[in-house]
DRENKOL-192218 format. One line per 5 residues: number of its first residue (from 1); their letters; for each residue x, y, z of C-alpha. Coordinates in steps of 0.02 Angstrom, whole numbers. Layout:
# residues N
NUM = a = X Y Z  ... $
# end
This chain:
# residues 224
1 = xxxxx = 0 0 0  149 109 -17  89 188 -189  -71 210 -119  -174 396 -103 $
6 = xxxxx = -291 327 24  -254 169 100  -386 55 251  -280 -68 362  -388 -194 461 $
11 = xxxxx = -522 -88 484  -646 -118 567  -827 -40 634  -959 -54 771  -1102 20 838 $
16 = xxxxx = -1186 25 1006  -1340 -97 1005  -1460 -199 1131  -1348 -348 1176  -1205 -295 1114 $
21 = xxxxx = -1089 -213 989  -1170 -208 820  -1011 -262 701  -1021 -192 515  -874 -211 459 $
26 = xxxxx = -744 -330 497  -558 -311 465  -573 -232 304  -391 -177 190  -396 -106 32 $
31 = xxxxx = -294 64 -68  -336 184 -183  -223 263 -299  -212 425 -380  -300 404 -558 $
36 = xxxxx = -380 247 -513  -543 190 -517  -630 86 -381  -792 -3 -379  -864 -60 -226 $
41 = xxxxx = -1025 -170 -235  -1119 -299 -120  -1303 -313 -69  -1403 -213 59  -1333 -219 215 $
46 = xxxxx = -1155 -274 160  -1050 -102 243  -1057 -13 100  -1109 164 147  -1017 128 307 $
51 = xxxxx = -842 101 217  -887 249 124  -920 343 264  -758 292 328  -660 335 205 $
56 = xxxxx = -734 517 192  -665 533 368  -870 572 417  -845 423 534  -701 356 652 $
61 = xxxxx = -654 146 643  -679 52 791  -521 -38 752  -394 -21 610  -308 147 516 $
66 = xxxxx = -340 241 373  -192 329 306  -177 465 177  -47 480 78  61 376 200 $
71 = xxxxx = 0 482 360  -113 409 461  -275 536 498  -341 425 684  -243 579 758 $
76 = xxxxx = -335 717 679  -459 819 771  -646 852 722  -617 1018 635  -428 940 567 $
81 = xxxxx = -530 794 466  -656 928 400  -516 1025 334  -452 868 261  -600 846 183 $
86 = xxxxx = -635 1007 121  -458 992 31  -467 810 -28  -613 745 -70  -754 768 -167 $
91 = xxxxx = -937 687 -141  -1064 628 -257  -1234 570 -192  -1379 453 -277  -1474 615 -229 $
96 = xxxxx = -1390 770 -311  -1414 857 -169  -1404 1040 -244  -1475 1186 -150  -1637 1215 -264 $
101 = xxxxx = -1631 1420 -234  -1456 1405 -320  -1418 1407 -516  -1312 1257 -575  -1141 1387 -574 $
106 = xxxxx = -1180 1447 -408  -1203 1265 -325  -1042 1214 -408  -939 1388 -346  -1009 1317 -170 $
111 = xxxxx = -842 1225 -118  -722 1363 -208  -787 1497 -95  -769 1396 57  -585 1374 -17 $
116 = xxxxx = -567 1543 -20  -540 1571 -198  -580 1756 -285  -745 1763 -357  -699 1785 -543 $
121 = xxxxx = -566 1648 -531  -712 1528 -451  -858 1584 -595  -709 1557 -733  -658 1378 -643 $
126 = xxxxx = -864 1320 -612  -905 1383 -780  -767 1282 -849  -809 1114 -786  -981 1130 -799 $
131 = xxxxx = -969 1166 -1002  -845 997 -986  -999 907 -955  -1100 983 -1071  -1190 1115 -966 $
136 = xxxxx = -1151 1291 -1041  -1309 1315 -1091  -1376 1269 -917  -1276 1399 -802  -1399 1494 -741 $
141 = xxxxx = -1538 1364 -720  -1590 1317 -543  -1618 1114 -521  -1805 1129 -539  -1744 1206 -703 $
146 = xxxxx = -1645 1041 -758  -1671 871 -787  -1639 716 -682  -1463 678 -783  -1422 866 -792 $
151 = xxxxx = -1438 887 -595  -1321 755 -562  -1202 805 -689  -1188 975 -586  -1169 880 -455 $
156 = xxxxx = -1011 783 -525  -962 972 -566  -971 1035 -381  -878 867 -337  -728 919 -462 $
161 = xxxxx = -720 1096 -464  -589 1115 -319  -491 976 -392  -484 867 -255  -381 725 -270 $
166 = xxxxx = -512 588 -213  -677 577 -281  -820 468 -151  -986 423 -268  -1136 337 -170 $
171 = xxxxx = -1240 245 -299  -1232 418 -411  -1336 343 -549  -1475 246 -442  -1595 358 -448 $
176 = xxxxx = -1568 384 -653  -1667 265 -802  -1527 168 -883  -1480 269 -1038  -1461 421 -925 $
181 = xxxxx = -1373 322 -807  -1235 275 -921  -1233 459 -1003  -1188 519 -827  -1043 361 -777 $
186 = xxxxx = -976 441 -943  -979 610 -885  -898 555 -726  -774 432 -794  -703 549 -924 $
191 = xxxxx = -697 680 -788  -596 589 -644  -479 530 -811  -419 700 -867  -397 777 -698 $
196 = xxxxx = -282 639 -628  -399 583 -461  -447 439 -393  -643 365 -400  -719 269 -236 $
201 = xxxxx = -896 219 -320  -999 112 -226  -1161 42 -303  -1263 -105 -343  -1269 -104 -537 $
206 = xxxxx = -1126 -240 -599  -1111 -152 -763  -1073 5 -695  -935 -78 -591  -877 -169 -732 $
211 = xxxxx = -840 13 -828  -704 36 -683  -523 -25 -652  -549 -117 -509  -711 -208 -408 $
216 = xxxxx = -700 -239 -236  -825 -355 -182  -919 -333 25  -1017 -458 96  -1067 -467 283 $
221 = xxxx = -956 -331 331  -796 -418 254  -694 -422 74  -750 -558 7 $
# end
């Protein structure tokens, strides 16, 4: 795991239930490099979202480390792992999640102005990746405004924009009929390629993991 850009050692995860520790997931290693691509897939109830959530730094293992870039982050306060996050990593949901007073440029300036970056520079940067995917003509539409595929390709925007080096997708195209589906895996696979990151997508259609470099496989809590 040397080469890796985020890398899970024997992690594991529990939760406080009625007779006892609820156990989700159970000694779980895998990396992620930069510019790869990483499926992860399993039924209901397999750790999924948990992993996820782990990996985002959202949640804390019970057992295990997550390192970044060779550093391990267990020793990083609250507000340290939200600047982490803030800086590395970029979220898509199943549910775009947009603010629905916002245009489609303004959601995606969202994470450059918490960056801190001068407004023209952020409108010229959003602008840019959202005409990448095919929005230009969409800028100053609010979500109501845009379809189902368009919203989450704004979304993929916002996820991109500050050019994070890790990219997190939960089930991005499970809410999307299967032609629009694809159109946005396209949007989003072509996107992580030219900027260099690396793609954490967890969901439950095999052909969409079979689009990435690598499938990682959870069942019960554990690699199978």
């Amino acid at each position: 795991m040397s080469d890796a850009l985020l890398a899970l050692e024997s992690v594991e995860k529990s939760y406080p239930a009625p007779g006892g520790a609820l156990r989700v997931l159970h000694g779980v290693s895998l990396s992620v490099g930069a510019g790869q691509s990483l499926a992860v897939v399993g039924p209901s109830g397999s750790g999924k979202s948990t992993l996820l959530g782990l990996m985002a730094g959202l949640e804390r293992p019970s057992a295990g480390r997550l390192r970044w870039r060779g550093r391990d982050l267990s020793p990083l306060s609250e507000d340290g792992l939200a600047s982490w996050r803030r800086e590395s990593v970029g979220f898509v949901f199943q549910s775009h999640r947009l603010v629905s007073v916002l245009s489609a440029l303004e959601n995606v300036l969202l994470p450059l102005e918490l960056a801190g970056v001068a407004p023209g520079e952020a409108r010229e940067r959003a602008a840019a990746v959202l005409s990448a995917l095919g929005l230009a003509a969409r800028l100053d539409h609010r979500p109501s405004q845009l379809s189902g595929g368009e919203q989450q390709r704004v979304a993929i925007a916002r996820a991109y924009v500050h050019a994070p080096p890790l990219i997190l997708a939960d089930e991005p195209t499970g809410a999307l009929d299967a032609d629009t589906a694809s159109a946005v895996l396209d949007s989003l696979l072509r996107l992580n390629a030219e900027k260099g990151s690396a793609l954490v997508l967890v969901t439950h259609n095999s052909e969409a993991a079979g689009r990435l470099s690598r499938r990682v496989t959870l069942s019960g809590g554990r690699v199978a």
